[in-house]
VMD Tcl script that builds the backbone (N, CA, C; Angstrom):
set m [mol new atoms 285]
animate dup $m
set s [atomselect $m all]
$s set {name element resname resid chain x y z} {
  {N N UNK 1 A 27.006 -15.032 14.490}
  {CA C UNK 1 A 26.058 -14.704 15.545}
  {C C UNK 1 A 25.433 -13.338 15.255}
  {N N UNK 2 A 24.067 -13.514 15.632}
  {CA C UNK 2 A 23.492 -12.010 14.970}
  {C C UNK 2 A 23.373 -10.993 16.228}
  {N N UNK 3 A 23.981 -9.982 16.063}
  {CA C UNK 3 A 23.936 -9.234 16.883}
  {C C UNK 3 A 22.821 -7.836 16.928}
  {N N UNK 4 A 22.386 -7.328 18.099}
  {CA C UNK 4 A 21.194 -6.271 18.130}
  {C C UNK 4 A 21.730 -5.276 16.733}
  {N N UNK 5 A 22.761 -4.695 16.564}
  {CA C UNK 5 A 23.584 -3.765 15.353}
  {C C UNK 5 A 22.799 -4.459 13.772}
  {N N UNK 6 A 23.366 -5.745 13.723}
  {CA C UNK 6 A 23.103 -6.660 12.461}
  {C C UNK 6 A 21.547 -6.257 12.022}
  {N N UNK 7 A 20.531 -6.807 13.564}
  {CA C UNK 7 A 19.508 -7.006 12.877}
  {C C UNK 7 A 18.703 -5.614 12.460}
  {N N UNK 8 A 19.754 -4.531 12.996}
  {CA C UNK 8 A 19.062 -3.131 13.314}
  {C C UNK 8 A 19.475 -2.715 11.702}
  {N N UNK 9 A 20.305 -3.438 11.286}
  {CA C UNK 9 A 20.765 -3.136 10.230}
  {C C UNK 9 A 20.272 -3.771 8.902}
  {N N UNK 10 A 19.592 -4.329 8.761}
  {CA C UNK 10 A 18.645 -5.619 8.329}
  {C C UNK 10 A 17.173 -4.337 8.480}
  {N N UNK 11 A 16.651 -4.304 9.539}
  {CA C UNK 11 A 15.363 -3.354 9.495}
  {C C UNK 11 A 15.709 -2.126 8.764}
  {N N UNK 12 A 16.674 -1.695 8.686}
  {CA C UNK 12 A 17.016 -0.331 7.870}
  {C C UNK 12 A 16.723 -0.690 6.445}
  {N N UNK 13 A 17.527 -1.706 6.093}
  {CA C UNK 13 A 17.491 -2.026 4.525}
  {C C UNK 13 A 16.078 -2.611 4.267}
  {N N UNK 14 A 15.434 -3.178 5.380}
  {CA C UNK 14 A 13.798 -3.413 4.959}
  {C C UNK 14 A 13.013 -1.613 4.713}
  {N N UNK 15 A 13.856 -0.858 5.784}
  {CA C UNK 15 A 12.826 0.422 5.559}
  {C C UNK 15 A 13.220 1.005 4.313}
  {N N UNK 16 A 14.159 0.985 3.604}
  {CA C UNK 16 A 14.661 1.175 1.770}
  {C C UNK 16 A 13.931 0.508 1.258}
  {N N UNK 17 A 13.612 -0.786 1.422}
  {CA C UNK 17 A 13.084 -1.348 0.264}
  {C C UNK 17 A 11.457 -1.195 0.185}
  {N N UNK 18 A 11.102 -0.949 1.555}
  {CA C UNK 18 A 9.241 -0.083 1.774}
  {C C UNK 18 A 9.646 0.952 0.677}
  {N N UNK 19 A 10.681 1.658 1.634}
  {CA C UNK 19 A 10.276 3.273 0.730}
  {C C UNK 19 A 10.205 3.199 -0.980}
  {N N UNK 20 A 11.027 2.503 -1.207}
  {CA C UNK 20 A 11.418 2.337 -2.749}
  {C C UNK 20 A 10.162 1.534 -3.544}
  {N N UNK 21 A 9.600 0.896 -2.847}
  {CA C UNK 21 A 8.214 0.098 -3.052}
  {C C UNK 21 A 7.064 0.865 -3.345}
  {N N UNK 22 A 7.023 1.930 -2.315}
  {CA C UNK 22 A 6.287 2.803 -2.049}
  {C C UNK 22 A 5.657 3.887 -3.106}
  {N N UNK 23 A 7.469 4.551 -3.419}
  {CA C UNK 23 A 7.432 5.414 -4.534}
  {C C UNK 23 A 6.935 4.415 -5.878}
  {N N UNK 24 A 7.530 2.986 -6.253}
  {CA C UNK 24 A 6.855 2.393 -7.574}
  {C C UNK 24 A 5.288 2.610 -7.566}
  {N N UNK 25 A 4.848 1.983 -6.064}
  {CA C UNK 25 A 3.299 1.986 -6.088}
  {C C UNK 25 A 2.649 3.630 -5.900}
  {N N UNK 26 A 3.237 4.682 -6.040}
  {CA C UNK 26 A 3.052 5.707 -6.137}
  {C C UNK 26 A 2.778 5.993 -7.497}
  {N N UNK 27 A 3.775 6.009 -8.486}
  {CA C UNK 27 A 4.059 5.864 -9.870}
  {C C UNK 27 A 2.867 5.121 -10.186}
  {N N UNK 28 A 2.939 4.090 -9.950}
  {CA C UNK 28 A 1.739 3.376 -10.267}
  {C C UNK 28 A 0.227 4.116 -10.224}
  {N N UNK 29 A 0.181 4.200 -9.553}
  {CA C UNK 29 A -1.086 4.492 -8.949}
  {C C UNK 29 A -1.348 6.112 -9.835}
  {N N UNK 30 A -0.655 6.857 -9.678}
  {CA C UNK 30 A -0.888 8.076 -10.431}
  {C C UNK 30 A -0.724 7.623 -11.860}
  {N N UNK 31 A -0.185 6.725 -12.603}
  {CA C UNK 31 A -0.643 6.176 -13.830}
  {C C UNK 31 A -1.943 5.983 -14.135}
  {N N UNK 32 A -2.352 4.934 -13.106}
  {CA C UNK 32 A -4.132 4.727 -13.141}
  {C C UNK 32 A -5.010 5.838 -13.104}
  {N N UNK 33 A -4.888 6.875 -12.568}
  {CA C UNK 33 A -5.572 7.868 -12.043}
  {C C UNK 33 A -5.359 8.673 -13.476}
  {N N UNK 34 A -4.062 8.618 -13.973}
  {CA C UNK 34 A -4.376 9.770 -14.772}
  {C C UNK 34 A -4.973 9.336 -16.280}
  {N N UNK 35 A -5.044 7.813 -16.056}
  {CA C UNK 35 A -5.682 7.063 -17.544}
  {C C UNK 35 A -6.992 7.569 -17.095}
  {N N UNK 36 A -7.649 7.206 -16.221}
  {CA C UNK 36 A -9.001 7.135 -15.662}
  {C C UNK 36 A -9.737 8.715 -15.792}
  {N N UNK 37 A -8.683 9.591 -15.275}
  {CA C UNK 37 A -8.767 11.083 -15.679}
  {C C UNK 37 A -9.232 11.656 -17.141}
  {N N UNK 38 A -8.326 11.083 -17.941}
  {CA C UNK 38 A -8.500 10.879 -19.262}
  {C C UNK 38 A -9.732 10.476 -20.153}
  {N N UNK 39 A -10.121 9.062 -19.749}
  {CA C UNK 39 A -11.171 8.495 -19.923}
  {C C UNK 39 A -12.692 8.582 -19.460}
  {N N UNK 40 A -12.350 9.753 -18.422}
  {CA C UNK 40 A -13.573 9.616 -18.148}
  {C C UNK 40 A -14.042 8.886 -16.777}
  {N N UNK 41 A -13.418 8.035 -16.528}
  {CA C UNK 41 A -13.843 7.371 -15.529}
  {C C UNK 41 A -13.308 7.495 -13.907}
  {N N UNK 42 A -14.702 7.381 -12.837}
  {CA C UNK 42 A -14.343 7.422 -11.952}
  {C C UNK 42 A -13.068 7.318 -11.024}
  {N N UNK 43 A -12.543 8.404 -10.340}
  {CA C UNK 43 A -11.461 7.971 -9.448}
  {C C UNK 43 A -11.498 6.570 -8.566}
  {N N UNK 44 A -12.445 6.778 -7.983}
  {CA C UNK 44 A -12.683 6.317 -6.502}
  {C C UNK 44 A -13.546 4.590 -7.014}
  {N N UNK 45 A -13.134 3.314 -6.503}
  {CA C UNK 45 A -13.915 1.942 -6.722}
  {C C UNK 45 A -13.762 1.749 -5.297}
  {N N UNK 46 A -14.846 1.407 -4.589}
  {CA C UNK 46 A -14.673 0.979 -3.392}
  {C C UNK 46 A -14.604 -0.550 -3.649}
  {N N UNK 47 A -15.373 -1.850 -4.546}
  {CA C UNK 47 A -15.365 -2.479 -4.906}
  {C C UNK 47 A -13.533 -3.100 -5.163}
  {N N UNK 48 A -13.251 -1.968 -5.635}
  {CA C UNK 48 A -11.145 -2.341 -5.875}
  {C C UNK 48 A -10.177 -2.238 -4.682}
  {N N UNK 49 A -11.023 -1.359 -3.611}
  {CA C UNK 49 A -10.216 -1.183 -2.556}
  {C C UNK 49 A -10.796 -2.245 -1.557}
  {N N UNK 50 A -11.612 -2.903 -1.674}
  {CA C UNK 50 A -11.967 -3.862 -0.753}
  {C C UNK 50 A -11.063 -5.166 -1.119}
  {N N UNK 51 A -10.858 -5.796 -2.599}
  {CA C UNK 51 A -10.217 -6.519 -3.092}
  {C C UNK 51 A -8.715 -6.667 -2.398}
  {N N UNK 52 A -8.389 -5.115 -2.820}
  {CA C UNK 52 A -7.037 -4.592 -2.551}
  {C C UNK 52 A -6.779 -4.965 -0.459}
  {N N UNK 53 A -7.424 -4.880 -0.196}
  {CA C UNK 53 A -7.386 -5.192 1.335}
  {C C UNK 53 A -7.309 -6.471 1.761}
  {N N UNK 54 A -8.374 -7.374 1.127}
  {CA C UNK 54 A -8.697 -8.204 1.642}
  {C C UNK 54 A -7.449 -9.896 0.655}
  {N N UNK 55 A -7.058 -9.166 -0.417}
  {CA C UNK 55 A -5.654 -9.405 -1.141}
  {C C UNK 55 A -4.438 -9.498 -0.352}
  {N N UNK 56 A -4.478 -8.209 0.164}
  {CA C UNK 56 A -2.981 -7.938 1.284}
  {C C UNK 56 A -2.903 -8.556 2.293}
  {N N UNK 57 A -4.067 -8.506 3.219}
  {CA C UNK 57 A -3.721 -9.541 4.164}
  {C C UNK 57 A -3.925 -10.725 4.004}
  {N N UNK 58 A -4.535 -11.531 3.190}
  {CA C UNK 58 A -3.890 -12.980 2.836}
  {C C UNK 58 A -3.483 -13.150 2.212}
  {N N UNK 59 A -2.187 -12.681 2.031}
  {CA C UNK 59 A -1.132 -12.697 1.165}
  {C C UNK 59 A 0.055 -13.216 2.584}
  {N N UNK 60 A 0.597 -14.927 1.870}
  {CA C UNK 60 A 1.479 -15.086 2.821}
  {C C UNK 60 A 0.639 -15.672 4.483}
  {N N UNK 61 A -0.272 -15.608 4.151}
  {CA C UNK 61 A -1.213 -15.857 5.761}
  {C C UNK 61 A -1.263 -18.031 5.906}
  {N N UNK 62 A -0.476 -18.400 5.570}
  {CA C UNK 62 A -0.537 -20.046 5.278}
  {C C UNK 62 A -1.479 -20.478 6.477}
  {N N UNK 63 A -0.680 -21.760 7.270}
  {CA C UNK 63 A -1.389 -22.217 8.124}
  {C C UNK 63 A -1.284 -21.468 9.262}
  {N N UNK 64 A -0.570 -21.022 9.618}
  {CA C UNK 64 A -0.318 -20.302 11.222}
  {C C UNK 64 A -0.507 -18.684 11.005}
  {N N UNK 65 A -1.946 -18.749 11.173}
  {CA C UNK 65 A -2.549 -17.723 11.361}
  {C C UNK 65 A -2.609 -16.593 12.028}
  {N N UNK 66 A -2.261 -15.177 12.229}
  {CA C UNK 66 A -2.002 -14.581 13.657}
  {C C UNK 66 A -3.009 -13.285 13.195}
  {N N UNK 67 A -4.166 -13.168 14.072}
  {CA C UNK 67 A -4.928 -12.585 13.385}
  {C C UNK 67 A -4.737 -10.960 13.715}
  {N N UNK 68 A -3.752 -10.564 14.833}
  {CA C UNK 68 A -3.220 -9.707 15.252}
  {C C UNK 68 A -2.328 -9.074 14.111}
  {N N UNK 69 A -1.647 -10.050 13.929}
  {CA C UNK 69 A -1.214 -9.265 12.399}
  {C C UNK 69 A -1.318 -8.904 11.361}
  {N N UNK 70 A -3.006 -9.933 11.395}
  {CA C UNK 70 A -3.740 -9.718 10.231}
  {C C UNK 70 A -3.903 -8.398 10.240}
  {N N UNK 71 A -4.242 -8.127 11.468}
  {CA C UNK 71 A -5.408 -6.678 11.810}
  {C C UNK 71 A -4.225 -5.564 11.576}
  {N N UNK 72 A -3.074 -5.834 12.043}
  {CA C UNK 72 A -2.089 -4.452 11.911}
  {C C UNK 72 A -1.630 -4.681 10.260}
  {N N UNK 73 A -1.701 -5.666 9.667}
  {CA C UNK 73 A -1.364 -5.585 7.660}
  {C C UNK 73 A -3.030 -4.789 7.292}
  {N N UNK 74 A -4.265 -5.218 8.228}
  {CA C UNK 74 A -5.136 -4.229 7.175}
  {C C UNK 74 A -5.176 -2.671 7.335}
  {N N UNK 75 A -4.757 -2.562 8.317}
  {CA C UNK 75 A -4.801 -1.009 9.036}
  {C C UNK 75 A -3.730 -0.475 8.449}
  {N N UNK 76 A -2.664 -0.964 7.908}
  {CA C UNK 76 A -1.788 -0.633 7.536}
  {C C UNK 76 A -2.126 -0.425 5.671}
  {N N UNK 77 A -2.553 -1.427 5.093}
  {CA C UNK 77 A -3.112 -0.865 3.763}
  {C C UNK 77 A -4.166 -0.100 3.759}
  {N N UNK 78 A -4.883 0.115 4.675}
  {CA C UNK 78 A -6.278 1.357 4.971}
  {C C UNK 78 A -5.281 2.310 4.982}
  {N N UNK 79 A -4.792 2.642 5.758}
  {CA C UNK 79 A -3.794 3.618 5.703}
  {C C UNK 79 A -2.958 4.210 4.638}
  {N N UNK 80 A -2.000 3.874 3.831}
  {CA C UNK 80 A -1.996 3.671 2.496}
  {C C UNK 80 A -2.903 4.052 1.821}
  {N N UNK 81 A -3.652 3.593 1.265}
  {CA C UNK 81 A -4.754 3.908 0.231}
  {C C UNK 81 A -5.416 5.114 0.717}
  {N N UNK 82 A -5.678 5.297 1.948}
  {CA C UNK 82 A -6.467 6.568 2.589}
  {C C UNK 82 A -5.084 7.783 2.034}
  {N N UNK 83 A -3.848 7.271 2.291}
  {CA C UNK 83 A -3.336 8.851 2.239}
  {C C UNK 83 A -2.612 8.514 0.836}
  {N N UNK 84 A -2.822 8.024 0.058}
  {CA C UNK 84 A -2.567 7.964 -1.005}
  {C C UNK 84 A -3.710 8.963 -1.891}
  {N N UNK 85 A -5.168 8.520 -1.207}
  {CA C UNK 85 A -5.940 8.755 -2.230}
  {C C UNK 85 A -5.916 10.221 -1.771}
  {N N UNK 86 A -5.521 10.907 -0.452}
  {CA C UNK 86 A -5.201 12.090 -0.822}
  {C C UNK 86 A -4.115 13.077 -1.000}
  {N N UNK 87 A -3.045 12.196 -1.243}
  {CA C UNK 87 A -1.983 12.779 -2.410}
  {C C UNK 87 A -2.558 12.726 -3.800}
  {N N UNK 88 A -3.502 11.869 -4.347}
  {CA C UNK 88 A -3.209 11.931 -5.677}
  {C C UNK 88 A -4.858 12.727 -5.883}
  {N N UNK 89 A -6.029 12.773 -4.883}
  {CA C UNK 89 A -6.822 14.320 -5.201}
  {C C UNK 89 A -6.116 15.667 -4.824}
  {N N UNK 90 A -4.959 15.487 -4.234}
  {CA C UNK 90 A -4.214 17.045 -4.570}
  {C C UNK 90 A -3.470 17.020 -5.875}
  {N N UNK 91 A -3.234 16.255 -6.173}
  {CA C UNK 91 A -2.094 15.842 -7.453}
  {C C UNK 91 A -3.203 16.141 -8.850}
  {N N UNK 92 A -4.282 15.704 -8.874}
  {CA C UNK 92 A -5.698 15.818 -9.632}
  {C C UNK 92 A -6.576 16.151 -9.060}
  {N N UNK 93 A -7.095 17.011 -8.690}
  {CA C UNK 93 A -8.278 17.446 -8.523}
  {C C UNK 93 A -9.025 17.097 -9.155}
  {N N UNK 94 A -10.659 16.639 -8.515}
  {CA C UNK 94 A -11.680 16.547 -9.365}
  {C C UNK 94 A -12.712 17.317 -9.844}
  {N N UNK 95 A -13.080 17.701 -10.786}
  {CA C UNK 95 A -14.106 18.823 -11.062}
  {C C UNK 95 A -15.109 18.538 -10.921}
}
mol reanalyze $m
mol bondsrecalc $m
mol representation Tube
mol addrep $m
């Protein structure tokens, strides 16, 4: 029987596995940035971040649709990417 403790305990180990997610796609992401740095090429694709959005929330969205949650998974990768992209212009500055 699952008890309020169990499942509280269950959301904890989901908030480890965000965080730990988090930091890869951190890693990540400052990889890209610093090839792109390198090369020459633009930080910023709005074109990639629209993808990237519109990727995340139908991801997993099958038949039973809840568009409420749609709306809190996109606000939630806007979010993300917004304070990502300014950790990694403090991390690189652009000239």
């Amino acid at each position: 029987m699952e008890t309020i403790a169990s499942l509280r305990q269950e959301i904890d180990q989901v908030h480890k596995e965000l965080h730990d997610l988090l930091l890869r796609r951190r890693d990540l992401t400052m990889a890209v940035w610093k090839f792109k740095k390198e090369q020459g090429l633009p930080f910023y694709s709005p074109e990639r971040e629209e993808q990237i959005l519109k990727d995340f929330v139908s991801m997993g969205t099958g038949s039973s649709k809840d568009p409420l949650f749609e709306e809190l998974l996109k606000n939630v990768m806007e979010s993300i990417l917004r304070e990502y992209q300014k950790y990694l212009n403090a991390k690189y500055p652009q000239k």
